[in-house]
C-alpha positions, 0 to 999 in steps of 0.5 A: 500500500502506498503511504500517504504521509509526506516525505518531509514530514518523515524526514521531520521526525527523524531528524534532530530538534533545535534542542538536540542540535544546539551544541552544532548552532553554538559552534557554527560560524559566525555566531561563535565569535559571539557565543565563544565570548559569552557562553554565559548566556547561554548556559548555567555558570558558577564563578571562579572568583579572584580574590586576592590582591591584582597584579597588572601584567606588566605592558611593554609592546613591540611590534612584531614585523615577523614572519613564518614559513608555511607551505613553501610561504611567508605569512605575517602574523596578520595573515595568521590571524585571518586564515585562522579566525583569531579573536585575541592573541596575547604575548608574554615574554619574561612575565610582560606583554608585548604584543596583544592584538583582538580580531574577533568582532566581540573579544577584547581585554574584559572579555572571557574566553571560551577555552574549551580544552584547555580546561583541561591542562586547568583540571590537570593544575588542580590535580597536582594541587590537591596532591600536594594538600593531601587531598589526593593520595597518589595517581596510582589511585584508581577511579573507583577510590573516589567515585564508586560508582564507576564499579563494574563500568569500563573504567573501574581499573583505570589509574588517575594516571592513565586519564592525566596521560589518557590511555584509559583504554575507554572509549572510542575515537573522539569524533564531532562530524559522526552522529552517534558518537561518544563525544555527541551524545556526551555534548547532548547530554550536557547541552540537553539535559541527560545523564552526562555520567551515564553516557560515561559509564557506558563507555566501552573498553577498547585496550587494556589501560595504560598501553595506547593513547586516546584523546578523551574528553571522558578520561578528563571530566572523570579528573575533575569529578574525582577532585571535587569528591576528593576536596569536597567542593566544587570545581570552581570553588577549589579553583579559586580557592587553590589557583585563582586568588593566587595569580593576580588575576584581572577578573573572576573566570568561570566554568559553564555547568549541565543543564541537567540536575545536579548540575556539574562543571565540565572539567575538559572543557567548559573553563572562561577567562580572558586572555590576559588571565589564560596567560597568567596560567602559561606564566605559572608553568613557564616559572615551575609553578611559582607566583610571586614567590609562592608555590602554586602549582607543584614543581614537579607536577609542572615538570610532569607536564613538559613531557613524559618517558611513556613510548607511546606518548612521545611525539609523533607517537600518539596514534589516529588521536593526535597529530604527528607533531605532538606528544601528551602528558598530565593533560597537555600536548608536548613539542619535545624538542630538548632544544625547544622545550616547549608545549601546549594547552589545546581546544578545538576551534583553535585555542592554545596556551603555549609555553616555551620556559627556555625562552621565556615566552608564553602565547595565548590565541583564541579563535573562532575555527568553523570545525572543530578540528583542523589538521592544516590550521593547527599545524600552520599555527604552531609553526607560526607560535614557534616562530614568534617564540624562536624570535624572543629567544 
């Protein structure tokens, strides 16, 4: 029998609401140089305040007549920005800003940043803090000793240090453009109201722990769900309390919550601050850890961070997850030059806190990107990065 039901009508029902598709809306150029400057408004929040005294970021601007080679070209650092939809680009070198440029329509100095993964390389510093309060008791612990509820889930042998180097073994490739994926169901749970722990917890196994790398938002959030069971307080809460009062911050930063009750901050990706503020974070692990004389961050968790001994986190060695110009280790990407001595904090759509110690040099851009990954944009940016920092050097 024929049917009698329109095929746009068909086609209607099965495809997804506004609701479901609002993560997709969020990010799509052009509206995200408005949304990534203002996820506040859109979503839940709970600030991180500053507290403490403000410490001014000293300003000694240069012009940075320079130039990078890509493709067999010079660029300039403008072109940089127009084919990488940069919205602010901030230069530290020996602790003071000498270049800061905003391109993106709604971005300036006050304005916070959308960082996306680099939260994670945040929930990574707040680790290393709360071993040194205790709080913690080693990486070796499992999971489960602080989130029982992870028993009998794929997760349930899995150390803090196989999530800080993301070789859980959990979980499929972390892909945005397939529907059904891990990370989509996790962004429409947290956007749509679900169970974002749930859509963890279902997570399959794929290698035994600790053997291959997989880059994961999940091995990240459990990170910071463990720290919140671990202190007692809210993400955000231990965040200034332990690492945001103490930087001399310009303006109090932000994690954007879950729809869904309890709601919860997503510790791999949904930290807002300025960009000066992002590079007070670089500054900290550029100085091993140290702020105006006080030991924030561990200096051997800041150590832990430049690098890692594993094989299968060398660069160049990550596997289908990571370009083949980066190592990882304690939730950021490495560069591994000795020479060099650099690495990086990474979100998609184009975010970097790059760190070089050996030339003193931090760098934070911020862009817009209409996907969220892109090999060739990535790859020109941190040629351009490295350019910038081999100049100060």
């Amino acid at each position: 029998m024929t049917s009698t039901v329109e095929p746009s009508i068909v086609r209607a029902a099965h495809e997804p609401s506004w609701w479901d598709r609002q993560g997709d809306l969020i990010m799509r150029r052009p509206f995200n140089e408005w949304t990534f400057t203002h996820m506040n408004w859109l979503m839940p929040t709970e600030y991180v305040p500053r507290g403490g005294p403000h410490r001014p970021l000293p300003l000694s601007p240069c012009p940075l007549d320079l130039t990078y080679r890509f493709d067999d070209r010079d660029h300039t650092l403008t072109e940089l920005h127009r084919r990488t939809y940069t919205t602010a680009f901030v230069v530290l070198h020996r602790g003071e800003i000498v270049h800061e440029t905003y391109p993106g329509a709604f971005a300036g100095p006050r304005s916070r940043m959308q960082l996306f993964s680099i939260s994670k390389s945040v929930t990574s510093m707040l680790i290393g803090i709360a071993l040194a309060d205790g709080a913690i008791g080693s990486v070796k612990d499992r999971i489960t000793d602080y989130r029982p509820d992870f028993r009998g889930t794929a997760y349930e042998e899995s150390t803090l240090a196989d999530l800080l180097d993301m070789t859980s073994g959990v979980g499929d490739a972390e892909v945005w453009d397939v529907p059904d994926s891990g990370i989509k169901r996790f962004e429409q749970a947290v956007m749509g109201g679900g169970d974002v722990a749930e859509v963890i917890r279902a997570a399959p196994r794929r290698t035994a722990p600790g053997e291959t790398f997989n880059y994961s938002t999940f091995d990240a959030q459990i990170l910071g769900w463990v720290l919140e069971a671990a202190t007692g307080r809210s993400l955000a809460a231990y965040a200034s309390e332990r690492l945001w009062t103490h930087l001399g911050a310009d303006r109090d930063a932000y994690y954007w919550l879950t729809r869904a009750r309890p709601r919860t901050a997503i510790g791999g990706g949904s930290f807002n601050a300025t960009a000066r503020d992002v590079a007070r974070l670089g500054l900290l692990m550029a100085n091993d850890g140290v702020v105006a004389g006080r030991q924030v961050v561990p200096r051997d968790w800041v150590r832990r961070s430049r690098g890692s001994d594993l094989p299968q986190l060398a660069v160049g060695a990550l596997g289908p997850s990571g370009y083949d110009h980066y190592g990882y280790a304690n939730q950021w990407w490495t560069l591994g030059e000795s020479s060099f001595n650099a690495f990086t904090g990474l979100g998609v759509h184009g975010q970097y806190l790059f760190v070089d110690p050996t030339a003193d040099v931090v760098i934070v851009k911020c862009s817009a990107w209409p996907t969220q990954d892109d090999e060739r944009r990535d790859r020109e940016t941190i040629t351009a990065l490295r350019r910038v920092a081999d100049h100060f050097a």
